[in-house]
C-alpha positions in Angstrom: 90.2 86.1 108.6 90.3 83.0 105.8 91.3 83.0 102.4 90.1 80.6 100.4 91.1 81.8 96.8 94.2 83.2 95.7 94.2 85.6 93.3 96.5 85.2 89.9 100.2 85.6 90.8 101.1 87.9 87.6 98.1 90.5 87.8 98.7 91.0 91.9 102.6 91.5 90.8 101.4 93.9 88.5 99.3 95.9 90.8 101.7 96.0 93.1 104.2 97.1 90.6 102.6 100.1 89.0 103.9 103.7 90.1 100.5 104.8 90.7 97.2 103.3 91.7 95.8 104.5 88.1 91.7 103.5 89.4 92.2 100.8 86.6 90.4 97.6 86.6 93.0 95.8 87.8 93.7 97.6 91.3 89.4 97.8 91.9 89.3 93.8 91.3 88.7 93.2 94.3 86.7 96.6 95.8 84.7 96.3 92.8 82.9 93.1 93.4 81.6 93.8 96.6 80.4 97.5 95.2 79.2 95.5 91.8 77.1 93.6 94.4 75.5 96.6 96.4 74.7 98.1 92.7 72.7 95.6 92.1 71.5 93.5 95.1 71.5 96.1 98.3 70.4 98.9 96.2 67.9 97.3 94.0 66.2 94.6 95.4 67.3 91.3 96.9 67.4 93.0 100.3 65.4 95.9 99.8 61.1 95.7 99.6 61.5 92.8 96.9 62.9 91.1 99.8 59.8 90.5 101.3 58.4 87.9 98.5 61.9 85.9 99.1 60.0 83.4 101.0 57.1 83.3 98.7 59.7 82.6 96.0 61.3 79.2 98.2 57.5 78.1 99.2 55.9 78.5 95.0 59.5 76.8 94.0 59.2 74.1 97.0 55.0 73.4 96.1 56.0 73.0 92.4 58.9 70.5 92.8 60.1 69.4 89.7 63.6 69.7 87.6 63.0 73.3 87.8 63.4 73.6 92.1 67.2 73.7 92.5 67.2 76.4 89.4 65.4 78.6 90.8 66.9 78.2 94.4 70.4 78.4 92.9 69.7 81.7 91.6 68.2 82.6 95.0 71.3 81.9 96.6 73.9 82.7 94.2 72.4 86.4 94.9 72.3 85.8 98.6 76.0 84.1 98.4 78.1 86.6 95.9 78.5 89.1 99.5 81.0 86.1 101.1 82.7 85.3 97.2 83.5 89.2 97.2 84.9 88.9 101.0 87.1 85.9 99.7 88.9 88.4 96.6 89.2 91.3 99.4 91.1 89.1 101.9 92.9 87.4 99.1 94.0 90.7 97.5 95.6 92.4 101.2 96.6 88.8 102.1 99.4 89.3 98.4 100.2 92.2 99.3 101.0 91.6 102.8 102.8 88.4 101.6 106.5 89.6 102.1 105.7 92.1 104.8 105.3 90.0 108.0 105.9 92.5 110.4 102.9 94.5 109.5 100.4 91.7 108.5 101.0 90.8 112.2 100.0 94.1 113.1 97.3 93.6 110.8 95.9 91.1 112.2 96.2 91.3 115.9 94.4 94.8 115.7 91.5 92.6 114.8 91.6 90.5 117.6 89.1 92.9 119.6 87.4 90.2 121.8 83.8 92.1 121.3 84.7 92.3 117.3 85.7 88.6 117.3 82.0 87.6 118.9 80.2 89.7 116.3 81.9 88.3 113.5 82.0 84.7 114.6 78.3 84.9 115.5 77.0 86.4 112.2 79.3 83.7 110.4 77.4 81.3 111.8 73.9 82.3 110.7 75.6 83.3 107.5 76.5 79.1 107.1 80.4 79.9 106.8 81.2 78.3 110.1 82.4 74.7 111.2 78.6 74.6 113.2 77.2 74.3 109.5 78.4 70.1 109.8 76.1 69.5 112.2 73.5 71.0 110.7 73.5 69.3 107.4 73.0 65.8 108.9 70.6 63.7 107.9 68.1 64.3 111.0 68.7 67.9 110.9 65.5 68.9 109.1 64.3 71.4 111.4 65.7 74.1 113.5 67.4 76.0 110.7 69.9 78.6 112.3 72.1 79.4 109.0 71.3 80.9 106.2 72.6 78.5 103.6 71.4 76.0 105.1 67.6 77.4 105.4 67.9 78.5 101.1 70.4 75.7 99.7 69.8 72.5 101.7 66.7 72.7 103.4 64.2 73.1 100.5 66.1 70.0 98.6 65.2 67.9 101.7 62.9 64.5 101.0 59.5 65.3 102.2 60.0 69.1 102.9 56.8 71.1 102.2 55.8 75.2 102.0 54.5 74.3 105.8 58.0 73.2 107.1 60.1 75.1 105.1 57.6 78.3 106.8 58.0 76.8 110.3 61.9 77.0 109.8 61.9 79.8 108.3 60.2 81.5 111.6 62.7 79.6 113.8 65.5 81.2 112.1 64.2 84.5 111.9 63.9 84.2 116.3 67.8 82.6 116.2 69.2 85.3 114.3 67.9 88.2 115.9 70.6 89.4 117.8 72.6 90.1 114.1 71.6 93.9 114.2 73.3 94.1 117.2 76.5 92.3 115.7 76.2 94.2 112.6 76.4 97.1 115.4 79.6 96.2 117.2 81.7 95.6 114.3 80.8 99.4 113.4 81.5 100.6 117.0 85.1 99.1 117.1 85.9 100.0 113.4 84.7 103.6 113.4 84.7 104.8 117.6 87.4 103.0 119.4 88.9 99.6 120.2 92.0 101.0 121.6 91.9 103.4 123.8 90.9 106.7 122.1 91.2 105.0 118.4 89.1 103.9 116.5 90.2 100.2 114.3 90.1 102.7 111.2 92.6 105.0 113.2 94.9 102.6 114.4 95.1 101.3 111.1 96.3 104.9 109.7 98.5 105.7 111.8 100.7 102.3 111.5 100.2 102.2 107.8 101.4 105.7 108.1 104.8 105.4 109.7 105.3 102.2 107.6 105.3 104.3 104.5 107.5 107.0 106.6 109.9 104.0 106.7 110.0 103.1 103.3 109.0 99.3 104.3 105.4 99.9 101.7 104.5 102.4 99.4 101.3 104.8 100.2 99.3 103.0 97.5 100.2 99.3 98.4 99.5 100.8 102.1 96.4 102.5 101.2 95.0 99.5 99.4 95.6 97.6 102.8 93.4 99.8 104.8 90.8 99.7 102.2 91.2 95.8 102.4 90.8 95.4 105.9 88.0 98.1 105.5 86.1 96.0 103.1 86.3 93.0 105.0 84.5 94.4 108.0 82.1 95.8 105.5 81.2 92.6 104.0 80.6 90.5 107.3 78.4 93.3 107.9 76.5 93.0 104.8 76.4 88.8 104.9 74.6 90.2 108.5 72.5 92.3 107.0 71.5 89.2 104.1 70.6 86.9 107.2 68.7 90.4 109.0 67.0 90.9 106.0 66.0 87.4 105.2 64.3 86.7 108.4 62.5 90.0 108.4 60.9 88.5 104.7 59.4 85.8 107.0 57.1 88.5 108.5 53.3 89.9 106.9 55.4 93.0 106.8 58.4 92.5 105.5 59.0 94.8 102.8 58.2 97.8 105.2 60.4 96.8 107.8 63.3 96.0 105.9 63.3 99.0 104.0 62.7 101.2 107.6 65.9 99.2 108.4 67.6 100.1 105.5 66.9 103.7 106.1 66.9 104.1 109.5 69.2 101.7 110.7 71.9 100.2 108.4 72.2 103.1 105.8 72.8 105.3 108.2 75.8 103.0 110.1 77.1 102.5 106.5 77.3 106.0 106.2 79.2 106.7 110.0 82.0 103.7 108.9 82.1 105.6 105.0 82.7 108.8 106.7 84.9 107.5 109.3 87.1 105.4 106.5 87.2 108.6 104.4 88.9 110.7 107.6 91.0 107.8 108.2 92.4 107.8 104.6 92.7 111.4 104.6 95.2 110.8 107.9 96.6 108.1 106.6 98.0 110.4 103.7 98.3 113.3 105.4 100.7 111.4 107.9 102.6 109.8 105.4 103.6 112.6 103.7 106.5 115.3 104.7 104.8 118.3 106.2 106.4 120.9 104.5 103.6 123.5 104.5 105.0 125.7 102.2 104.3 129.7 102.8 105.0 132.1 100.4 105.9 132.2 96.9 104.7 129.0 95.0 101.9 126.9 94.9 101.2 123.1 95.6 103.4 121.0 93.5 104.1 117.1 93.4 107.0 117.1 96.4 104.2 118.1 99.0 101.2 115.8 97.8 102.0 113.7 94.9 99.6 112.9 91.9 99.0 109.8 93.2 97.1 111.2 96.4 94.5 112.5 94.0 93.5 109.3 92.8 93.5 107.5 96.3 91.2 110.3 97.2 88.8 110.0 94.4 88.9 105.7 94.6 88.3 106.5 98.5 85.0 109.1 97.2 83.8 106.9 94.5 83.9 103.5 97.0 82.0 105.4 99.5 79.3 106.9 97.4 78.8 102.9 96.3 78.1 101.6 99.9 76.4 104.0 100.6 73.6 102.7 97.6 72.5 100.3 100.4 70.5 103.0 102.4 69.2 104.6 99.6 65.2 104.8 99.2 63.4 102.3 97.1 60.4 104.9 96.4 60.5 108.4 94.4 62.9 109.2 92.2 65.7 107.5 91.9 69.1 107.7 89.8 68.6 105.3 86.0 71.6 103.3 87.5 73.8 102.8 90.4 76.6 104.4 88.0 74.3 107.6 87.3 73.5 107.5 91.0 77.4 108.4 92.0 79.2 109.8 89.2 80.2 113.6 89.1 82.5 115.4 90.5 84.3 115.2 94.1 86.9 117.8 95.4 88.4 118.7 98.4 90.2 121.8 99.5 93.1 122.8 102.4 92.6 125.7 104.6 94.4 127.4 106.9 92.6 128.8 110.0 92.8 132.1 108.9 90.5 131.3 105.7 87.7 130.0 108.2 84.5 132.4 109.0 83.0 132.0 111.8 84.5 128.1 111.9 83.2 127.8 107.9 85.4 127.1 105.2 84.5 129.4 102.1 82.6 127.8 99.1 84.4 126.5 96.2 84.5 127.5 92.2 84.8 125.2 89.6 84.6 126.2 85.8 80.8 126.4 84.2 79.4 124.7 88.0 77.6 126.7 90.8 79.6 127.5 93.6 79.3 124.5 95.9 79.4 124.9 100.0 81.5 122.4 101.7 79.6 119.3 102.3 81.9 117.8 105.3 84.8 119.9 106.9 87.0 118.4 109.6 90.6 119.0 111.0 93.5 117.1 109.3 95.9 115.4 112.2 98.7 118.6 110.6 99.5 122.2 110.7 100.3 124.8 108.0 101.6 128.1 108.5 99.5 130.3 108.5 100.8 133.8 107.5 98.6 137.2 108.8 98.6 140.7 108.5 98.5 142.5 112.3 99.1 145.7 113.0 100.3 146.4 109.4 102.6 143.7 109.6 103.6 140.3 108.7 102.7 137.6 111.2 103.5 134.2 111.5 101.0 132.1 113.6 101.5 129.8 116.7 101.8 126.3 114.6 100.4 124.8 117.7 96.9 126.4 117.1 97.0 126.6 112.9 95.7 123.2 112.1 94.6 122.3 109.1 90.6 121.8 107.8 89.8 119.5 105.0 86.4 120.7 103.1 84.7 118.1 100.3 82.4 119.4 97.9 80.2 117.4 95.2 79.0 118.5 92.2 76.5 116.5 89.7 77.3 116.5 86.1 74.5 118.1 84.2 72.5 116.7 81.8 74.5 116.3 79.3 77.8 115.0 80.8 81.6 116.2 80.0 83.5 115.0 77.9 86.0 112.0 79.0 89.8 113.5 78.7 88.7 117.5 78.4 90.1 119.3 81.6 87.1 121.3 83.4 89.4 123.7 85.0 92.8 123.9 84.2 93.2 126.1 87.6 93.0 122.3 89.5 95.3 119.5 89.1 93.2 116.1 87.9 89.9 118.6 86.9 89.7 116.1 83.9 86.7 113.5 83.3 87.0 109.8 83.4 85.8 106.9 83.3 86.3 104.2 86.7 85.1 100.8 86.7 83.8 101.3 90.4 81.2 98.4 89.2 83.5 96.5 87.2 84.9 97.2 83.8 81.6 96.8 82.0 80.0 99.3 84.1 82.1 102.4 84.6 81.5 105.4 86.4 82.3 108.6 85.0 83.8 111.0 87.3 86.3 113.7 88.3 88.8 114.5 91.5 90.3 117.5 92.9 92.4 118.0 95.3 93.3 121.7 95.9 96.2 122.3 98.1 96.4 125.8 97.3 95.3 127.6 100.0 97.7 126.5 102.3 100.7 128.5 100.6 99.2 131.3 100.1 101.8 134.1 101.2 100.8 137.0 103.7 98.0 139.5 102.6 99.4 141.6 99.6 97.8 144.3 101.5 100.4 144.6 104.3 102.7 147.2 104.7 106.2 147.0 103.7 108.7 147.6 106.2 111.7 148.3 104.4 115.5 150.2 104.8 117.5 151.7 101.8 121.4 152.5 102.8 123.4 153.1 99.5 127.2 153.1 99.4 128.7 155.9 100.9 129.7 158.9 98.5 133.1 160.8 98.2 135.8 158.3 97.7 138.2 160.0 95.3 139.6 156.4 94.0 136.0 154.8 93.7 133.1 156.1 92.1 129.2 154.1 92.1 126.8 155.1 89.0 123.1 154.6 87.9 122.9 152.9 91.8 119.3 152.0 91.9 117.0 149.9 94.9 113.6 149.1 93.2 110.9 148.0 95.6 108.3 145.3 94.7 105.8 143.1 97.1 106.6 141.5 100.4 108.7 138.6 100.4 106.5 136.4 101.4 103.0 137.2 99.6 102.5 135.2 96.6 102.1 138.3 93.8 104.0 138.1 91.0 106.4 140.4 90.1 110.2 141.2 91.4 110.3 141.3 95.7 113.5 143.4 95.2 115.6 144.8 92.8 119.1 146.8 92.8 121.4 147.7 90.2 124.7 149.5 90.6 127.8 150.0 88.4 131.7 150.9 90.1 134.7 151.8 88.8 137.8 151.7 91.1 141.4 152.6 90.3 144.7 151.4 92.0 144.7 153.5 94.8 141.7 152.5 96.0 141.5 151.1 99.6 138.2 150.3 100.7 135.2 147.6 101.5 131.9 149.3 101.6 128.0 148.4 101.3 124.6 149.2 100.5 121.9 147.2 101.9 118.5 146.9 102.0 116.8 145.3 105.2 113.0 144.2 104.8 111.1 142.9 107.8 109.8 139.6 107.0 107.6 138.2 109.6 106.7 138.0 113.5 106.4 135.0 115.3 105.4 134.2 119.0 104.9 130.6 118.7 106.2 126.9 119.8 109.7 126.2 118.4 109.7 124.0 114.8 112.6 122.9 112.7 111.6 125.4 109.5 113.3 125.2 105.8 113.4 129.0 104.0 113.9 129.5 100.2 114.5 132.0 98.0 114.3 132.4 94.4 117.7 134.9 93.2 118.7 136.2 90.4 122.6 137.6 89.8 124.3 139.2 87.0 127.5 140.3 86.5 129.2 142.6 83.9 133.0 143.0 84.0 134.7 145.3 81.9 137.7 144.5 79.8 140.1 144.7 83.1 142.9 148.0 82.2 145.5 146.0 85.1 146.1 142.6 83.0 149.5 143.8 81.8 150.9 143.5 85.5 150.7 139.7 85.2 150.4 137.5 88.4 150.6 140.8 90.6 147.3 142.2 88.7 144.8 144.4 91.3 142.3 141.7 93.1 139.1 142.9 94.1 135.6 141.6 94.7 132.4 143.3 93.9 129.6 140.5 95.3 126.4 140.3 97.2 125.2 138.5 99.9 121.3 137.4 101.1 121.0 137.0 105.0 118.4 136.2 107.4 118.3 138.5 111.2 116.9 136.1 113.8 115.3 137.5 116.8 118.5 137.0 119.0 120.5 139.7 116.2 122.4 136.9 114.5 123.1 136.8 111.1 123.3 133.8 108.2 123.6 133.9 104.6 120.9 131.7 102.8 122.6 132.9 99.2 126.0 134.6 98.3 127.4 135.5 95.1 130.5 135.1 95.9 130.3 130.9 96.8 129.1 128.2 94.3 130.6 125.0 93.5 130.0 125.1 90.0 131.0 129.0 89.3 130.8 132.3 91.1 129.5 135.6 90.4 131.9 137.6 91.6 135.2 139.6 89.6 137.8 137.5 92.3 136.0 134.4 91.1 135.1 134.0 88.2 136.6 131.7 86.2 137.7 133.5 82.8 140.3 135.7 81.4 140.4 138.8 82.2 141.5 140.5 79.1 137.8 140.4 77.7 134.5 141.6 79.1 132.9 139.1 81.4 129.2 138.3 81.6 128.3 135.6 83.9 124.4 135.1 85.9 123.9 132.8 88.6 120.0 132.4 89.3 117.6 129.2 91.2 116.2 128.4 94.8 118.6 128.2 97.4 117.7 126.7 101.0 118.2 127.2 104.6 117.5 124.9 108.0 117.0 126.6 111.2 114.8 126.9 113.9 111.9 129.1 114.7 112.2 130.8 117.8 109.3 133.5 118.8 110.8 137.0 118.2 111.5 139.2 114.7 112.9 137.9 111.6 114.3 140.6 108.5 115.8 139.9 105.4 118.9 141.9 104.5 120.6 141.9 100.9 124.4 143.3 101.4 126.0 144.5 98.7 129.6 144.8 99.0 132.8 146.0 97.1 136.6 145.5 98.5 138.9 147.2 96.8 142.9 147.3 98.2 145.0 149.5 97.3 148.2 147.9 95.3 151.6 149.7 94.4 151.2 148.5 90.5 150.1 151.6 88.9 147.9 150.7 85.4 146.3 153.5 83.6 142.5 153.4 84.0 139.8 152.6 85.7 138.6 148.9 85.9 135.0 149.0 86.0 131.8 146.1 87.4 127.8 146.0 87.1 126.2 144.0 89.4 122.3 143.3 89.3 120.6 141.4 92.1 117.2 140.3 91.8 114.7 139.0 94.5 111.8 136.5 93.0 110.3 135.1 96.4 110.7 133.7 99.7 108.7 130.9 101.0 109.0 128.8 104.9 108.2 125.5 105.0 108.1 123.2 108.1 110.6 120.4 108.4 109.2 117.9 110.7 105.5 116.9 112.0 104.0 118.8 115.2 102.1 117.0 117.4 
């Protein structure tokens, strides 16, 4: 595609420069002009009913002649004309961005070179009057056989001699020259939205590229999404200069205001509302594939490392663009909207769900603060999966990752009568539930609106109904030489439910004296999930707590040769094949350990150290059993330095949570 204007060097670098897309001015530039002009052209007029006096228009301008003639066509066509200006800021905004990025403007553009596409597009250039043919056609001796658009509302009327007559027989001519443009119009919509290669659709293939490119780290996601929503709007707006010429050769006919409207309606609105749909998926992809699937189960809810703030605004500029277009197939009669702003603004959302939130294949309605519960308004699969955690048979289950895909819902609310306040959250349950205002028309007409984006469902734990399945062994009882008090195991939820409250909590206090000789244990084993699925690279965490008490120690006065014992803990996993790993021990930490051997202190003092955080494990998921097991241990050897006393240790271990994550995509 051409670029004939360039836009200025210092607000592109800023753009591009921003950590976040923001939905400023600045970064709609060039998506608002051509939405500015379906606010006020497509949706309101010049090729709507009003259309159908066009023609009247040219013929009372042409009969009156006069200084006022090329006036009153310039308006005419600067209405008709502002579609291709709008085109020339899209391409020149992708065209900056792609400037330093060779590799995938290639791609770029050799996606487009679809032979079919390429016909379409060349052809309704030419009755558009952007095309090399237009030379011809403006020669002196070519005052009849109109077959562009500029030339039939700029030149044509402005020709010596021309009269209402002519300018009606030309008129008819191009109206039988251009009516193949529907069909145009048409095939640029096939290849963007079904498929020009292969199975993909030109949206698709798009995604998926721009995805791994941000996978890369060659382009960020919002330089990357703006691309796709360039390339987007440039097949948009050779449609719409195709649906100018369709609409100005319909106005040549008795019936013209009823037959462009039934084509608005029945025809192009609803083909503008297949590509809007199929751009909105794409985008959706395109982020979802961009991102690092870590599906996180159990424990926490969304935060910025799985979908970043800046999703929520590509999501909302993605909403609020599509609502716009989609102005060109709205009905011209009954009520309508006071404005193209009023006619989109309120509130768009969308919400994850795991396959084992669907009923009956339908996601569950959605609650927002002081609104009606809203029913989903499009649901679809997202190109990931999540893991999705069950209760069967009273236990914990882990679903095949090959079958858990995940569903993306939208829901839409109006605002009511009396809109929300700009800046005051709606709900603080949701993440960007706060009103604003987006210059979707350009900065003098803003839109005021609101996004969500509600992960949550997707790391939602196991049911908090499921059993527990859990084993108690204290330390054994009846060494003369080391003695456990107040030993307590308190039980809380499953591990991986997402309840609050302690998982697990033990406490026990030991004294030992010199002639002890042992290493001993309590545990507590808890079952944490089943799994009968495809192998996957999985991350687990857990959220500890450790705190130990140490007695002024009664050996000190034996020096070097003082009695060294540990009194630690350790947090392991039991894989289905009965092999054991520690994701957490007290005993190892680089910066300090919780554990009498290490810590680092003197010992002629009570000690008090905790240790507490996430701590992280890699391995991967094979089909079988998993359990968590917490070991306590004590190790106590026997020295031949008698001391007087008995050294004494509390140890408290606490278990917050435990959440899996995926590592790596599935396909």
């Amino acid at each position: 595609m051409h670029i004939d204007t360039q836009p200025d060097a210092a607000a592109t670098a800023a753009m591009l420069g921003a950590p976040s897309l923001q939905l400023n001015s600045l970064s709609w530039s060039a998506a608002g002009n051509l939405t500015k002009w379906i606010g006020k052209n497509a949706a309101s007029g010049i090729v709507g009913a009003a259309a159908g006096m066009l023609f009247q228009e040219f013929l009372g301008a042409v009969g009156m002649g006069g200084p006022d003639l090329a006036g009153k066509l310039d308006i005419i066509s600067d209405k008709l004309t502002e579609v291709q200006r709008s085109l020339d800021r899209v391409e020149s905004m992708t065209s900056e961005i792609l400037l330093k990025l060779d590799e995938l403007h290639n791609f770029m553009e050799k996606s487009l070179k679809v032979e079919t596409l390429l016909t379409a597009m060349g052809r309704i250039d030419v009755a558009y009057g952007y095309a090399d043919a237009d030379a011809s056609l403006l020669k002196a001796d070519a005052t009849g056989g109109a077959i562009s658009l500029r030339l039939l509302t700029e030149n044509m009327p402005h020709f010596p001699g021309m009269t209402p007559d002519y300018l009606m027989k030309a008129a008819h001519e191009f109206a039988s020259y251009v009516a193949d443009v529907p069909d145009c119009i048409d095939t640029i919509r096939r290849v963007l939205a079904k498929a020009a290669f292969g199975q993909d659709s030109l949206l698709d293939h798009w995604a998926k590229e721009l995805a791994q490119q941000v996978r890369n780290k060659k382009i960020s996601r919002e330089s990357a999404y703006l691309v796709i929503e360039g390339y987007f709007l440039q097949a948009i707006s050779v449609q719409l200069k195709g649906l100018c010429v369709h609409c100005l050769a319909l106005s040549t006919d008795q019936f013209a205001a009823n037959r462009i409207e039934q084509y608005l309606q029945q025809n192009f609105g609803l083909l503008m509302r297949e590509q809007t749909e199929a751009y909105t998926a794409a985008v959706e992809d395109f982020i979802f594939l961009s991102l690092d699937p870590i599906m996180r189960a159990g424990m926490t809810d969304m935060s910025a490392r799985e979908f970043p703030v800046h999703v929520d605004e590509i999501l909302l500029r993605t909403d609020l663009l599509c609502a716009a277009l989609n102005l060109v197939g709205r009905k011209s009669t009954g009520p309508l909207a006071a404005s193209p702003q009023a006619a989109i603004q309120g509130m768009y959302a969308r919400s994850l769900f795991r396959p084992s939130d669907l009923r009956d294949g339908k996601v569950p309605p959605m609650d927002v603060s002081g609104y009606a519960q809203a029913q989903a308004g499009q649901q679809r699969q997202a190109p990931f999966a999540c893991l999705d955690l069950i209760a069967s048979d009273d236990r914990a289950v882990l679903r095949d990752v090959a079958t858990t895909r995940v569903t993306v819902a939208r829901y839409k609310w109006h605002f009511p009568t009396t809109a929300p306040a700009v800046g005051v959250s709606i709900d603080s349950r949701f993440r960007g539930a706060t009103p604003a205002l987006y210059p979707v028309f350009g900065p003098d007409e803003p839109v005021l609106a609101v996004g969500i984006f509600n992960g949550s469902p997707l790391f939602r734990g196991v049911p908090a109904s499921v059993q527990q399945s859990r084993k108690y062994t204290p330390f054994p009882k009846g060494n003369p030489h080391v003695t456990y008090f107040s030993e307590t195991h308190t039980p809380g939820r499953h591990p991986l439910t997402n309840g609050k409250g302690e998982v697990t909590e033990t406490f026990f206090q030991v004294q030992n004296a010199y002639k002890a000789d042992s290493r001993e244990h309590s545990l507590v084993m808890q079952h944490l999930f089943s799994y009968t699925g495809q192998e996957i690279d999985v991350r687990m965490h857990v959220q500890v707590l450790t705190r130990l008490q140490v007695g002024p120690r009664v050996d000190m006065h034996l020096g070097a040769g003082m009695h060294n014992y540990s009194v630690y803990h350790r947090l392991l996993v039991r894989f289905p094949d009965g092999t054991e790993r520690a994701i957490y021990n007290s005993e190892i930490d680089f910066d300090h350990a919780v554990d009498v051997q290490r810590v680092l202190d003197t010992f002629n003092r009570s000690v008090d150290v905790a240790r507490s955080g996430f701590f992280s494990m890699d391995f991967k998921l094979i089909p079988g059993e998993y359990h968590l097991i917490l070991d306590n241990e004590t190790y106590f050897p026997s020295t031949s330095h008698k001391y007087s006393g008995w050294n004494s240790a509390n140890l408290v271990f606490k278990l917050g949570g435990v959440a899996l994550e995926m590592r790596y995509p599935t396909s």
